[in-house]
C-alpha positions in Angstrom: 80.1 122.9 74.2 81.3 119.3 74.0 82.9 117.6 77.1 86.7 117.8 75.8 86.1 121.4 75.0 84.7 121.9 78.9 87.8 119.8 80.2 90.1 121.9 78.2 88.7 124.7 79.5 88.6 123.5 83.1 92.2 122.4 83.0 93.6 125.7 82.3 91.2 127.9 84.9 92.8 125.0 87.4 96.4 125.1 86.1 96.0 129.4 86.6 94.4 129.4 89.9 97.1 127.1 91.1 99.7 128.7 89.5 98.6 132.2 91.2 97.9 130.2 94.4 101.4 128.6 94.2 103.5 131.4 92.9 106.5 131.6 92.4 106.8 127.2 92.3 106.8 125.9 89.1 104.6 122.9 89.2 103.8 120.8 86.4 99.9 119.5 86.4 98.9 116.5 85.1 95.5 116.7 84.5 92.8 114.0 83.2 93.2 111.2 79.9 91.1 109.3 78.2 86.9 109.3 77.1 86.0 112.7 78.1 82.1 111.0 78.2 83.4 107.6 79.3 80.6 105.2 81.5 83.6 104.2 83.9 86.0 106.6 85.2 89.1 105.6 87.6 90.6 108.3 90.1 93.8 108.0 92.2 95.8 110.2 94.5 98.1 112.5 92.6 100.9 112.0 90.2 104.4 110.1 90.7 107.6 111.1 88.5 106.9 109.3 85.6 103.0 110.9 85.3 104.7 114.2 85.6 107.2 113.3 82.5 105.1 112.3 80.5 101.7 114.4 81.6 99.7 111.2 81.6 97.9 109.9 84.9 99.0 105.8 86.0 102.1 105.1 83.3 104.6 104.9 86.0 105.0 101.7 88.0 101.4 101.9 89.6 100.3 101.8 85.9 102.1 98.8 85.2 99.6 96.9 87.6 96.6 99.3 86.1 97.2 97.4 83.0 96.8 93.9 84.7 93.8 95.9 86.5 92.3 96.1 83.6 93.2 92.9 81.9 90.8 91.2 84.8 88.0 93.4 84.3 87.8 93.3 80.5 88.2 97.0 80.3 90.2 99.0 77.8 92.0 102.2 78.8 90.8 103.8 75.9 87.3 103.0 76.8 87.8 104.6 80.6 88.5 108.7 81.9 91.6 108.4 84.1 92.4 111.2 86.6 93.9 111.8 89.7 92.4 113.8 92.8 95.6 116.3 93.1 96.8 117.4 89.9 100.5 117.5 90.3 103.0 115.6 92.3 103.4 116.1 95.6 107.0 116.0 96.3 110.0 116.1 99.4 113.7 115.5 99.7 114.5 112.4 101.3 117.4 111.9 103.5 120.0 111.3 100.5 118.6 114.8 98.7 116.8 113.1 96.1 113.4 114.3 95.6 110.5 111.6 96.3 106.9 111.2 96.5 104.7 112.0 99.5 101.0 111.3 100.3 98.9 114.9 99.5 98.3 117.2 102.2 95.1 117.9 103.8 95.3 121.5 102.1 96.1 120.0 99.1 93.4 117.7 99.2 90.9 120.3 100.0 91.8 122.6 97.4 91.7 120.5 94.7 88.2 118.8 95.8 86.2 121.4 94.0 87.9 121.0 90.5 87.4 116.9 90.7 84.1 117.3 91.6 83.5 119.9 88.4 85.9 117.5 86.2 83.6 114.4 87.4 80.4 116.7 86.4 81.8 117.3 83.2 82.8 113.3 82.4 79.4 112.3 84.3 80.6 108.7 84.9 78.1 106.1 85.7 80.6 104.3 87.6 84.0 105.4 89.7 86.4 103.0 91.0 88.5 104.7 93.5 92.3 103.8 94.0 93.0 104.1 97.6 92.9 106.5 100.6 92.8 110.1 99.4 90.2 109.5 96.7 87.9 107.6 97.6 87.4 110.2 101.3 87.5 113.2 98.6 84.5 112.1 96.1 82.4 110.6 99.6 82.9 113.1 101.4 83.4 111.0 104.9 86.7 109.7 106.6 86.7 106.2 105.6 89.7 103.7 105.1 90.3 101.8 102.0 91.2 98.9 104.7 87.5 99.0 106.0 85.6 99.0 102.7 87.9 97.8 99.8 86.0 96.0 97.3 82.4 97.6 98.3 80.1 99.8 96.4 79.7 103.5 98.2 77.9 106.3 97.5 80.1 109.3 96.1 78.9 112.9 96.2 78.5 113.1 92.6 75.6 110.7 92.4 77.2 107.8 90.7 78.4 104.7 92.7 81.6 104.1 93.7 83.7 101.5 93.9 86.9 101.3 96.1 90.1 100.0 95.5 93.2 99.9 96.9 95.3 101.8 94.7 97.5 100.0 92.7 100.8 101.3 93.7 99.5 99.4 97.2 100.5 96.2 95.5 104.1 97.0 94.9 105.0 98.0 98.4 102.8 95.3 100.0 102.7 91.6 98.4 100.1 90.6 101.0 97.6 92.6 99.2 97.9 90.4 96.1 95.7 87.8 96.8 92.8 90.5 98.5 93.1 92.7 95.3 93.0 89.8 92.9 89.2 89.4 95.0 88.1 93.1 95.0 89.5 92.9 90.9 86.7 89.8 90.5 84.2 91.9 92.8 84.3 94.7 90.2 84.2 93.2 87.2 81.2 91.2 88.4 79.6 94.5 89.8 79.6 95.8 86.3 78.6 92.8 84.5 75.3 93.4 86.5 75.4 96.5 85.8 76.3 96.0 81.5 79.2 98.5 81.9 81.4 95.9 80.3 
């Protein structure tokens, strides 16, 4: 069976067990996009509005600044496996009664470890960059901070090495991070020169 076939397959066992799990909500998963056996493969926290529309991971605003992510690595999406640690988007009413984005819960976390960890064994990356908090503690394993190891290489779980980032969306809410992403962004794409992943 080839890899798009198993992620097919693993998408709806995940969209059923959270569905039963989750009953009677109505949430929309957004699962992985992109090279089902690419070399690199980029995972963030969970979806935002626009990734739920659309059922694409990173096209909202965070993906805006994926895009110049990826200009200054020299990597093309199409060449990368895209996917977010929770698979829908977490969600509460702010003060006005619009619905909003929230960080994932620890339960939410937890529960959908297991599936990224399968997904990941199914794409077998030999690289994953990491974008921010909740996935790069979910594929180590350990309780680190983005702000203590951004732009290092870690070892994940799943055997590959890891990369972490801030996550993108970091940038819009704090400018000050410009200038240290624009360094971890170099730090990468020298990484994988060395490595020939680009």
């Amino acid at each position: 069976m080839d890899a798009l076939t198993q992620l097919a397959r693993l998408n709806e066992e995940c969209a059923a067990y959270f569905d039963d799990l989750y009953a009677p909500d109505r949430k929309v998963y957004v699962f992985g996009d992109g090279d089902a056996r690419a070399r690199v493969a980029l995972v963030g926290e969970a979806p935002g509005e626009q990734e739920t529309l659309l059922g694409k991971p990173f096209v909202g605003r965070a993906g805006k600044n994926l895009e110049s992510f990826l200009a200054a690595t020299g990597l093309r999406r199409a060449e990368l496996y895209i996917t977010n640690t929770v698979k829908f988007r977490p969600t509460r009413l702010s003060p006005t009664g619009r619905t909003v984005n929230r960080p994932p819960t620890r339960e939410e976390i937890a529960l959908f470890c297991p599936w990224l960890q399968r997904e990941m064994g199914i794409v077998a990356p030999k690289w994953i960059v990491s974008l921010g908090n909740v996935p790069l503690r979910a594929l180590t394993g350990k309780p680190l901070a983005i702000g203590s190891v951004h732009g290092q290489v870690l070892e994940s779980e799943l055997g590959a090495p890891l990369f972490a980032l801030y996550h993108p969306a970091s940038v819009l809410y704090n400018p000050k991070l410009r200038e240290v992403y624009a360094r971890d962004l170099e730090a990468l794409r020298e990484e994988m020169h060395f490595r020939r992943l680009i």
